[in-house]
C-alpha angles and dihedrals in degrees: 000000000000121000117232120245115262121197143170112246112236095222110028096033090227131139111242134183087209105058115178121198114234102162133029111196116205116199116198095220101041148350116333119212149231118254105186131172137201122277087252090055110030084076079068092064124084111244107279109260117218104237084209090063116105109245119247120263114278114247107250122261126269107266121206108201105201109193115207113219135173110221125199129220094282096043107258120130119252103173136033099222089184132250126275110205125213126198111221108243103015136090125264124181124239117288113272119247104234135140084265089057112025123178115279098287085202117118091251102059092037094065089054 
């Protein structure tokens, strides 16, 4: 005759003869161990994952996309300088001083 299993319910803290396993903890220096839950509770725990499944792709990074003009006096634009593109958390240089992206021409940044 073979005795049914009895465990403590991880939310509730209640004995119960239907354990359902809702956790498995995994140590790196020994054995890990089972956390279940009753029937009533395990609904309440997210789906077991398996920690030898491939993650899913990151999402991509947020892009900033800055465009370059020369305006005229009006307002309209007379020349396409480029676009320089920025990814969101991560580190750029500095932009590069070429003919496509020259220092600030304005009074203020030319006295300094």
């Amino acid at each position: 005759m073979t005795r049914p299993a009895m465990r403590m319910c991880a939310r509730c803290h209640r004995t119960t003869s239907r354990p359902v396993l809702v956790h498995e903890v995994h140590a790196a220096t020994g054995p890990g161990f089972n956390v279940y839950a009753c029937p009533a509770c395990a609904d309440h725990y997210a789906p077991m994952t398996d920690p030898l499944e491939l993650p899913e792709t990151p999402r991509r990074r947020s892009r900033l996309t800055l465009r370059v003009y020369k305006v005229s006096a009006e307002g309209a634009v007379t020349e396409d300088r480029g676009e320089v593109e920025v990814l969101a958390g991560g580190r750029t240089g500095p932009v590069p001083r070429t003919s496509a992206y020259p220092p600030c021409g304005c009074p203020h940044c030319r006295t300094q």
